[in-house]
Z-matrix of the N, CA and C atoms (Angstrom, degrees):
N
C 1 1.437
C 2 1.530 1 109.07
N 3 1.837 2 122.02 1 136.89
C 4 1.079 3 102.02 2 -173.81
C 5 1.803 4 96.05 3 -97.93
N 6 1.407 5 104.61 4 -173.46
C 7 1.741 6 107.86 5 -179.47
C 8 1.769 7 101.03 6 174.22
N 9 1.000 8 89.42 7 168.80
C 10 1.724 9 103.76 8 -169.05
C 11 1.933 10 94.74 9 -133.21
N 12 1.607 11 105.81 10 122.24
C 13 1.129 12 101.00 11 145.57
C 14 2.077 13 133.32 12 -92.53
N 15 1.450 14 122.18 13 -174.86
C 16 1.172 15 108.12 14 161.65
C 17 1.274 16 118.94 15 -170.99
N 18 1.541 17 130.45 16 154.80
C 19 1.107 18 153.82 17 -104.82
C 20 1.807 19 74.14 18 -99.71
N 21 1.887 20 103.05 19 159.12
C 22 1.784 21 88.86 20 180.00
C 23 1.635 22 101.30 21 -73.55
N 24 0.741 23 108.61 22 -24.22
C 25 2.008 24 114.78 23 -163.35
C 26 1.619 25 97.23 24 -105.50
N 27 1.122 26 97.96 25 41.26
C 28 2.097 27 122.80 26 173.31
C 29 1.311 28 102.14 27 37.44
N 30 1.194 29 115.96 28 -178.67
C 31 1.682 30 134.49 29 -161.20
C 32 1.544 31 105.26 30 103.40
N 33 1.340 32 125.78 31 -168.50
C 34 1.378 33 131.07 32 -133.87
C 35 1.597 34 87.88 33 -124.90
N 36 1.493 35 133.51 34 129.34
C 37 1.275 36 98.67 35 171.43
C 38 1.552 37 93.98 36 -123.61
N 39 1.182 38 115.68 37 -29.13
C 40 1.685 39 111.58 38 177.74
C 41 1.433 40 106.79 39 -148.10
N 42 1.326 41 108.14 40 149.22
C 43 1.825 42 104.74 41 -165.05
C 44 1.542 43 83.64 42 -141.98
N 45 1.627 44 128.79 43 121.44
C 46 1.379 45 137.86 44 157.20
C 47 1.158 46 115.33 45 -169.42
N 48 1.784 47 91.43 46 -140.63
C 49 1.429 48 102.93 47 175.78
C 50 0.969 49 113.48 48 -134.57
N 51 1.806 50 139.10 49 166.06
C 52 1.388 51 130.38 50 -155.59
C 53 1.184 52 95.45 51 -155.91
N 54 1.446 53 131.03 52 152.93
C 55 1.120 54 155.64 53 176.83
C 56 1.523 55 127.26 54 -159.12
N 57 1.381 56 93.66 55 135.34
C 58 1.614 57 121.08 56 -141.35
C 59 1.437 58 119.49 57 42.91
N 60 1.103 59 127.79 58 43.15
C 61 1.593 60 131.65 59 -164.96
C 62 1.402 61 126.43 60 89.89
N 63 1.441 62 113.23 61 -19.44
C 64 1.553 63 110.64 62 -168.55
C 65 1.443 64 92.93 63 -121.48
N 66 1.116 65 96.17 64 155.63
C 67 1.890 66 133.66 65 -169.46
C 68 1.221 67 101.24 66 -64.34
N 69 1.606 68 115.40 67 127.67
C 70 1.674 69 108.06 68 -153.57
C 71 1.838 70 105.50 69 -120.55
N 72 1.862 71 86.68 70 -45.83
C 73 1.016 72 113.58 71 -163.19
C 74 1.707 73 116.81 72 -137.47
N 75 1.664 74 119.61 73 115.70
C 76 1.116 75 79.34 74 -153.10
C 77 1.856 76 110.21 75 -173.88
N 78 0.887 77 119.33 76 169.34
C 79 1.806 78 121.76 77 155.95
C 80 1.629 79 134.31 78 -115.07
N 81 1.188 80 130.33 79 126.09
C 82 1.051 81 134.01 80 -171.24
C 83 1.638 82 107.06 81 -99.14
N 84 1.511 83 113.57 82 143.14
C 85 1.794 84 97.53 83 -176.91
C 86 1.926 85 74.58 84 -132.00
N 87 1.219 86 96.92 85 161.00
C 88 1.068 87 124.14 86 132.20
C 89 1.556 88 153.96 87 -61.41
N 90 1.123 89 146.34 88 124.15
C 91 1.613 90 131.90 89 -168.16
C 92 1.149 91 125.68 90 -58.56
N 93 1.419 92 116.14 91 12.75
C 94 1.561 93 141.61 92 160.62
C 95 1.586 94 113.16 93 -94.97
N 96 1.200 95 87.60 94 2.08
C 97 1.865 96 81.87 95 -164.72
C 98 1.238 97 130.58 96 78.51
N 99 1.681 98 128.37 97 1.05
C 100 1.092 99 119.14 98 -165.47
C 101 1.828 100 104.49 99 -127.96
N 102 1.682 101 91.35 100 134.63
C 103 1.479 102 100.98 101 -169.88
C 104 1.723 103 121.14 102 -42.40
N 105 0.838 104 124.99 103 112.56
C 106 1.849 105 119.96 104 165.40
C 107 1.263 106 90.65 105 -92.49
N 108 1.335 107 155.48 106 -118.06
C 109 1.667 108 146.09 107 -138.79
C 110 1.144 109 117.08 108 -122.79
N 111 1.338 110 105.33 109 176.46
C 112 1.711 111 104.65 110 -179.02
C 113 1.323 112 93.08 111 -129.86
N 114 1.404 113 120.44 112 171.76
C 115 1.487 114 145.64 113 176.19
C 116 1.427 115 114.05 114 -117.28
N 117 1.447 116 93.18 115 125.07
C 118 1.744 117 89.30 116 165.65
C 119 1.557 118 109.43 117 -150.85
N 120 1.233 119 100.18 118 122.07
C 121 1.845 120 126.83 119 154.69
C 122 1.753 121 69.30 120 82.92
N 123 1.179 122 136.49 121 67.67
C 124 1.420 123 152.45 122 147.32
C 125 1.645 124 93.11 123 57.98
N 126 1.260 125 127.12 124 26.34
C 127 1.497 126 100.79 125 147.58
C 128 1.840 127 120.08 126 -144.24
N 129 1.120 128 100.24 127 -147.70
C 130 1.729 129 89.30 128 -155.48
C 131 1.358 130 113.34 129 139.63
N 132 1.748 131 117.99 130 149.01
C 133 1.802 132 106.62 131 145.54
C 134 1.107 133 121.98 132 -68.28
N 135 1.520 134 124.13 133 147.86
C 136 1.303 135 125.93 134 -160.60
C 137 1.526 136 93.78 135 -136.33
N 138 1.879 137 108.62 136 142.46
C 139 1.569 138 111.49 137 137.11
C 140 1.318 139 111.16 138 -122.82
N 141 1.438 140 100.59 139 130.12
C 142 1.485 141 99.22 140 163.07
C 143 1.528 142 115.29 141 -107.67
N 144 1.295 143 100.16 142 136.83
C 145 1.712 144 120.80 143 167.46
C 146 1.338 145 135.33 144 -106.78
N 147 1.455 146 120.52 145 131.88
C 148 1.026 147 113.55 146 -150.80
C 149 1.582 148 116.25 147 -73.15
N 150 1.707 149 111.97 148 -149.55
C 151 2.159 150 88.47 149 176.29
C 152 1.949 151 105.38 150 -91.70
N 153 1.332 152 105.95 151 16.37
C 154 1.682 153 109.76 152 172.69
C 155 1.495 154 98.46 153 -86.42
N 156 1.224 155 119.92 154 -42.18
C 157 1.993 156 120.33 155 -171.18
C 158 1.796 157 99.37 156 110.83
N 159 1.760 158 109.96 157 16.59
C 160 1.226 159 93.51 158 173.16
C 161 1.649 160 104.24 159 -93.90
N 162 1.373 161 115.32 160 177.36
C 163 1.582 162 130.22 161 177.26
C 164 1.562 163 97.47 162 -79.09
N 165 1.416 164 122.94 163 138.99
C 166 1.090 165 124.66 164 126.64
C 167 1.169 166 143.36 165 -146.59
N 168 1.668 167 107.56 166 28.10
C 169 1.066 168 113.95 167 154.94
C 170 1.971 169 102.38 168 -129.34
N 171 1.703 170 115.53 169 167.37
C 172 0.912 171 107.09 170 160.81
C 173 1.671 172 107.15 171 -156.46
N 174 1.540 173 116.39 172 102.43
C 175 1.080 174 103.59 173 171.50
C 176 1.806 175 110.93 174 173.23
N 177 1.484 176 129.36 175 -117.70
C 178 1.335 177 103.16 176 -138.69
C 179 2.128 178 81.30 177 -120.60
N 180 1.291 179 129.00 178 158.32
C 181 1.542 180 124.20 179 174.02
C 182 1.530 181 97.02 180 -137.43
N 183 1.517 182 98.21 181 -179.80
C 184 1.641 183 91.01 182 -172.05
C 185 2.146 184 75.60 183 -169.92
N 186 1.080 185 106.39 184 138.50
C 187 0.995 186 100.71 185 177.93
C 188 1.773 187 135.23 186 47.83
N 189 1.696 188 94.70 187 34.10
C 190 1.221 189 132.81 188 163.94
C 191 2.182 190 96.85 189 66.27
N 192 1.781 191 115.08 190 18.84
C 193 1.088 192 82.42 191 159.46
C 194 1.897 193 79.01 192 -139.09
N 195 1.438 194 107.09 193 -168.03
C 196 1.493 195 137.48 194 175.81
C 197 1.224 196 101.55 195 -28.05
N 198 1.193 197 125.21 196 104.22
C 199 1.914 198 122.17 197 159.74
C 200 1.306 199 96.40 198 -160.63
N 201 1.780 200 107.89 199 136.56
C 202 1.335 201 141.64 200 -179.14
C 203 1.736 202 104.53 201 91.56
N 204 1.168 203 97.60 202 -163.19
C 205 1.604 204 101.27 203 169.74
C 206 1.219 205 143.92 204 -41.10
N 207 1.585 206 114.39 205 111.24
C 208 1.908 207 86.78 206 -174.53
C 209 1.977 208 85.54 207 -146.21
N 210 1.851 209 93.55 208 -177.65
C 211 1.217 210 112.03 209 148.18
C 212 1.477 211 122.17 210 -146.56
N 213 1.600 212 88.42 211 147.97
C 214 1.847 213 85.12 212 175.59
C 215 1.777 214 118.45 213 -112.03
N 216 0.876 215 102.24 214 156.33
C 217 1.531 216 117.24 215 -166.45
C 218 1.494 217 124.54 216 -133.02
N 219 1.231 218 119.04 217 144.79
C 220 1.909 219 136.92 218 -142.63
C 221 1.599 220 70.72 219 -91.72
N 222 1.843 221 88.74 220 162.14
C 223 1.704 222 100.92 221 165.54
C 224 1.739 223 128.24 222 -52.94
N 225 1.154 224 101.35 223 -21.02
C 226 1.264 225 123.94 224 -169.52
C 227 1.907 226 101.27 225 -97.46
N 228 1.178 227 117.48 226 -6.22
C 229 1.485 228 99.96 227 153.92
C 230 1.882 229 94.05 228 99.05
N 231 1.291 230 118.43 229 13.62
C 232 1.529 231 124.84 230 -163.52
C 233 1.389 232 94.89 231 -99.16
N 234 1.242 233 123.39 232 127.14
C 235 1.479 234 125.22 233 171.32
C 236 1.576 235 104.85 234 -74.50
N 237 1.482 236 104.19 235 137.53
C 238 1.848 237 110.88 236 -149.87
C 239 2.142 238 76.52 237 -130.70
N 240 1.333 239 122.50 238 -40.40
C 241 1.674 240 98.42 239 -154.07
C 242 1.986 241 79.45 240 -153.42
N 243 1.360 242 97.94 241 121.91
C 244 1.979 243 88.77 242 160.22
C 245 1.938 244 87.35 243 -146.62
N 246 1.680 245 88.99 244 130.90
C 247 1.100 246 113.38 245 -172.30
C 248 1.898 247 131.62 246 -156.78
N 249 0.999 248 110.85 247 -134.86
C 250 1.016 249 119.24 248 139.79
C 251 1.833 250 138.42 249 -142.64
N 252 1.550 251 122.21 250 163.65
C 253 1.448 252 112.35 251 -170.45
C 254 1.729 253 91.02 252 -141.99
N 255 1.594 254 97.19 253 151.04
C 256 1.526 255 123.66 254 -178.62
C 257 2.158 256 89.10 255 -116.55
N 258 1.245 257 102.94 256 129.73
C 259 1.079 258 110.89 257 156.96
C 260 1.883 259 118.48 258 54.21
N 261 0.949 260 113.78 259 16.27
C 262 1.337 261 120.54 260 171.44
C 263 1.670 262 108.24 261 131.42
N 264 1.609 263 107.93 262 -39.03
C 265 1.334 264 127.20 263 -177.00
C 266 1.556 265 131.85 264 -94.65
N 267 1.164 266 113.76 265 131.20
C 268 1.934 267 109.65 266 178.85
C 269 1.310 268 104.32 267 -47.29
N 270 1.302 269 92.98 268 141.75
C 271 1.878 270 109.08 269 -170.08
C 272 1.516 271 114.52 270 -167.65
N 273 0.925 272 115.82 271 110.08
C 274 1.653 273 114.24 272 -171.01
C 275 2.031 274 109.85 273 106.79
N 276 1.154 275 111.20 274 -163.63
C 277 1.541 276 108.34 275 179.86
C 278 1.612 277 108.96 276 -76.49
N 279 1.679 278 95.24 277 145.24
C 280 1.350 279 101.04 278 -176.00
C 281 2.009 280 97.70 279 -174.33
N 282 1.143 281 92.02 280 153.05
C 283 1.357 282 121.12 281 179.36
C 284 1.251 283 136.33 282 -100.39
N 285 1.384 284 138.83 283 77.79
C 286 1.095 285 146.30 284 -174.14
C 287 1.843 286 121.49 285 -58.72
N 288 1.530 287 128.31 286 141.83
C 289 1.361 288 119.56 287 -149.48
C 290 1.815 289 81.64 288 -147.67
N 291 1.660 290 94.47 289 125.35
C 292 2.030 291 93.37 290 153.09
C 293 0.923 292 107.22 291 -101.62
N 294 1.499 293 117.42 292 -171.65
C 295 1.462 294 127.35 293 -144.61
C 296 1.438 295 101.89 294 -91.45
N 297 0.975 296 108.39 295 7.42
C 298 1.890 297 106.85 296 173.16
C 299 1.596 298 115.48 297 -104.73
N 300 2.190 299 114.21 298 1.12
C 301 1.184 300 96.84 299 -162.22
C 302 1.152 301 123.00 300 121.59
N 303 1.444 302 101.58 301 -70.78
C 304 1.816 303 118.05 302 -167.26
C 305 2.000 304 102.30 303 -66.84
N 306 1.113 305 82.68 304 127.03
C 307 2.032 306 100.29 305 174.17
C 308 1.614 307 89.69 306 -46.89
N 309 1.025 308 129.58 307 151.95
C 310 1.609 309 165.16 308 146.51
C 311 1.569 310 117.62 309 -108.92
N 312 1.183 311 130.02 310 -18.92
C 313 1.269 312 106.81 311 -162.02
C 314 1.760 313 95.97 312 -173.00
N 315 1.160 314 125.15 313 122.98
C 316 1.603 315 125.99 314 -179.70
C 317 1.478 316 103.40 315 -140.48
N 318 0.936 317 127.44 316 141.25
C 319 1.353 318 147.97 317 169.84
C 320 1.840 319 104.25 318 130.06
N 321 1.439 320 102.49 319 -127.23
C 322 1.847 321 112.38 320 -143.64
C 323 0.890 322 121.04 321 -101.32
N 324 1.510 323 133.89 322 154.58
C 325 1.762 324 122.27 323 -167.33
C 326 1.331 325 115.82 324 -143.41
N 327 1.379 326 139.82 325 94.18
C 328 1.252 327 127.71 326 -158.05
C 329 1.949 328 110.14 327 -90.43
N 330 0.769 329 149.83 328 124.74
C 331 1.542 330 138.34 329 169.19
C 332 1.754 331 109.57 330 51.59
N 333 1.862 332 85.54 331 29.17
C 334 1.824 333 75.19 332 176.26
C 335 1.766 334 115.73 333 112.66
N 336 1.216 335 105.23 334 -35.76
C 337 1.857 336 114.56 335 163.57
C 338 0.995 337 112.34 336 -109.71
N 339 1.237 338 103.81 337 162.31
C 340 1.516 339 130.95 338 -175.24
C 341 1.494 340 83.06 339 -64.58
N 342 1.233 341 107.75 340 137.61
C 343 1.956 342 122.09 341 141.26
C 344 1.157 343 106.38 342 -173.34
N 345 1.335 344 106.55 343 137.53
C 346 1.108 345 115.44 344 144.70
C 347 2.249 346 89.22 345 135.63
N 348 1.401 347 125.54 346 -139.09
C 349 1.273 348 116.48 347 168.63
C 350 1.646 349 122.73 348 -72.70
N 351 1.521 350 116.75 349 129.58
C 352 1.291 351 107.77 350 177.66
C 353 1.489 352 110.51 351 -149.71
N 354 1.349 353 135.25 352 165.24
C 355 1.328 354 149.74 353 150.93
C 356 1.477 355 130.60 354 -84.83
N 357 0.965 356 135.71 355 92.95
C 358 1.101 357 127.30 356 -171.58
C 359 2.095 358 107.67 357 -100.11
N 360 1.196 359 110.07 358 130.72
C 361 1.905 360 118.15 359 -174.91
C 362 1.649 361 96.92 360 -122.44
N 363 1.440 362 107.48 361 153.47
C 364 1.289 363 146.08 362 -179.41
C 365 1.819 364 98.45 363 -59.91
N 366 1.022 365 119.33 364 -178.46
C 367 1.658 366 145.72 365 152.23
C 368 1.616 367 80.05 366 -56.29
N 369 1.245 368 152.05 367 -94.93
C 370 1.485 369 133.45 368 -82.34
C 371 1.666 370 86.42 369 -127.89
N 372 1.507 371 119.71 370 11.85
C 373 1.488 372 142.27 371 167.80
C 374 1.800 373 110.87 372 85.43
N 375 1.266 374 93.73 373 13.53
C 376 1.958 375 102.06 374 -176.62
C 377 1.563 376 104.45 375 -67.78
N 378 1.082 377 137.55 376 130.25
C 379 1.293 378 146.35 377 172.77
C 380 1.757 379 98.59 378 -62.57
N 381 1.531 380 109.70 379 134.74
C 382 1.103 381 112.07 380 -177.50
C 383 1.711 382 110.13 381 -134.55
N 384 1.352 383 107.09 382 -15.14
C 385 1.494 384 106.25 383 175.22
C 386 1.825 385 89.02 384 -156.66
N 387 1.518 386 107.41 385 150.12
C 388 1.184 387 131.42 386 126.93
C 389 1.539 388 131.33 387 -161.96
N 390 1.119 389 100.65 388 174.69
C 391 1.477 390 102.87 389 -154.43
C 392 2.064 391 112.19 390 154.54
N 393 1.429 392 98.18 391 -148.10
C 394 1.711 393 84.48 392 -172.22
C 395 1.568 394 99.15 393 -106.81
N 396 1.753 395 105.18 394 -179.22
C 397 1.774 396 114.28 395 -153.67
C 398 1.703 397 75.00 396 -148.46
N 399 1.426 398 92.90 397 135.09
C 400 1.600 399 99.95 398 158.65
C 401 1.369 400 88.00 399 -142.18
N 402 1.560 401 107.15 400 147.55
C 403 1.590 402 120.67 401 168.21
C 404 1.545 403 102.39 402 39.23
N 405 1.157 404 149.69 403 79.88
C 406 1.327 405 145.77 404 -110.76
C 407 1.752 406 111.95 405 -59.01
N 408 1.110 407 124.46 406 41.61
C 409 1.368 408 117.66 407 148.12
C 410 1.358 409 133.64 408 -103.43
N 411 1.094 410 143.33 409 151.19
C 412 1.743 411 135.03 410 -179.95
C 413 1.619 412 110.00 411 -42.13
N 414 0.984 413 103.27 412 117.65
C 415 1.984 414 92.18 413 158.08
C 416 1.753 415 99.71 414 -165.22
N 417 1.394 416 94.70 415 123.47
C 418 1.229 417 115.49 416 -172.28
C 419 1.512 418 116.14 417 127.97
N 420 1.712 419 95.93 418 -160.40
C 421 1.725 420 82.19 419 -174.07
C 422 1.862 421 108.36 420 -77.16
N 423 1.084 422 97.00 421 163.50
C 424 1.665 423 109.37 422 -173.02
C 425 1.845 424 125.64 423 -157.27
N 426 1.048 425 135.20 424 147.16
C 427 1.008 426 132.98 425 158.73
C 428 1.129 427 121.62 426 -92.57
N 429 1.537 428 134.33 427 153.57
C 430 1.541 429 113.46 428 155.38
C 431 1.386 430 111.50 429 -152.15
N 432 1.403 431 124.28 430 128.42
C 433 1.111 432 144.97 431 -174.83
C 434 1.670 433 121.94 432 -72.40
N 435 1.609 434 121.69 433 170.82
C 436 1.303 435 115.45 434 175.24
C 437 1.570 436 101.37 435 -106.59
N 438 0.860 437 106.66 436 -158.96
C 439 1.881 438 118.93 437 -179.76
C 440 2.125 439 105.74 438 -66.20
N 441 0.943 440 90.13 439 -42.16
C 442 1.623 441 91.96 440 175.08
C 443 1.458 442 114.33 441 -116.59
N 444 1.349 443 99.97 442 45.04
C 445 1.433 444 110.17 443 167.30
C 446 1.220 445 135.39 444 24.47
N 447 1.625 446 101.92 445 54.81
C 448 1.750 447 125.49 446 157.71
C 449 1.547 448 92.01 447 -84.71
N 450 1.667 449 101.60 448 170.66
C 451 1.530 450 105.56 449 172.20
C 452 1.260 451 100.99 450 -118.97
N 453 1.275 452 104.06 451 127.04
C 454 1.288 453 141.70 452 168.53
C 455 1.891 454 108.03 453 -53.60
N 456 1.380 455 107.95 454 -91.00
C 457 0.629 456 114.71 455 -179.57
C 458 2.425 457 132.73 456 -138.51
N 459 1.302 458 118.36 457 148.56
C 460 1.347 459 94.07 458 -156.62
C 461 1.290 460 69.90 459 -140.91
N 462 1.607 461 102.57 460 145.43
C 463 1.421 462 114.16 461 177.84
C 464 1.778 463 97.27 462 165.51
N 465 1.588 464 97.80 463 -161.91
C 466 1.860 465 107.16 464 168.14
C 467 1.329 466 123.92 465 -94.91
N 468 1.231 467 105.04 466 148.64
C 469 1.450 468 97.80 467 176.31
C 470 1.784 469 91.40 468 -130.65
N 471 1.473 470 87.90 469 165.14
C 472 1.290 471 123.94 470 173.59
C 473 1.627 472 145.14 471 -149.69
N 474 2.151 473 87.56 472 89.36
C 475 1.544 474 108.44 473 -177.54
C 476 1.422 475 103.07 474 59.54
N 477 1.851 476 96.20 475 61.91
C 478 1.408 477 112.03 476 176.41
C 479 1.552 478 121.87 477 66.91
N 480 1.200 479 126.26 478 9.28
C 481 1.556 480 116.25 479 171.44
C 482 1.519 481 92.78 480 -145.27
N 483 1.240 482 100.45 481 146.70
C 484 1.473 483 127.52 482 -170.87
C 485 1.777 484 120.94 483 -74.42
N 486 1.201 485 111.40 484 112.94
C 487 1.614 486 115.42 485 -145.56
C 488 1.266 487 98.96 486 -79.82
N 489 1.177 488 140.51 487 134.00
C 490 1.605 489 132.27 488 151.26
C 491 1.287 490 133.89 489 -69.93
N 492 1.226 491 99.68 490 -9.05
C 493 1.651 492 113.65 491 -153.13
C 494 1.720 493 102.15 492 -98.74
C-alpha cells in the first residue's frame, strides 16, 4: 500500500510503500524538505525523525525495521543507546547514555533487555554494578559497588535482589 507520512508542523516526511505496517519502499525527507535516504524491499541506512523533524534514530534496517548497527537519540538530539538490534529490538552489545552523556549501562541485550554480561555506572560515571542481566534485571553472579566505588557487596542475585541462598 502506498501512503505519505508528515512532519507535525507539515512538510513531507516519508512518501512510499509499506507492507505489513512497516516502511518498505520508499523516501525519507528531512524537515527541510530535503531527501536523506531511500528504502528499498525494507532495507537500507535509515534516519528516522520524529513528528518535530528531530533524529532519533540513525542507522542500519532489514525488513523495513531496526537490524544491525544503530543509535537512538532524545528529542534534543542526545545520544541515549548505540548498539546493536535483531528484528526491530536491541540485541547483542550496546551502550546505554543519560541525558547528560555519561554511559549508564554497557554490555548485552536480548529482545530488548539487558541479559546476559553488563556494567552498569552512576550519574557521575562510577561503576556501580557488574555482573549478569536476565530479562533486564540482575540475576546471577554480580558485584555491586557504593557511590565511590568500593564493593559493597559480591555474590547472586535473583531478578534484581540479592540471593542468600
Amino acid at each position: 500500500m502506498k501512503g505519505k507520512e508528515y512532519y507535525h508542523r507539515g512538510g513531507l516526511k516519508f512518501e512510499g510503500e509499506y507492507l505489513d505496517g512497516r516502511r518498505w519502499n520508499g523516501k525519507w525527507y528531512n524537515k527541510d524538505g530535503k531527501l536523506e535516504f531511500e528504502i528499498k524491499n525494507g532495507k537500507g541506512h535509515i534516519k528516522e525523525y520524529n513528528q518535530d523533524g528531530n533524529m532519533v534514530f540513525d542507522g542500519e534496517y532489514l525488513n523495513g525495521v531496526r537490524h544491525g548497527k544503530g543509535k537512538e537519540y532524545s528529542y534534543i538530539y542526545q545520544l541515549m543507546f548505540e548498539g546493536e538490534y535483531l528484528n526491530g529490538e536491541r540485541h547483542g552489545k550496546g551502550k546505554e547514555y543519560n541525558d547528560n552523556g555519561k554511559l549508564i549501562f554497557d554490555g548485552e541485550y536480548l529482545y530488548g533487555e539487558k541479559d546476559g554480561k553488563g556494567k552498569e555506572y552512576n550519574y557521575k560515571g562510577i561503576l556501580i554494578y557488574e555482573g549478569d542481566y536476565s530479562n533486564g534485571k540482575k540475576h546471577g553472579k554480580g558485584k555491586e559497588y557504593n557511590s565511590k566505588g568500593k564493593l559493597i557487596f559480591e555474590g547472586e542475585y535473583s531478578f534484581g535482589k540479592r540471593n542468600n541462598i
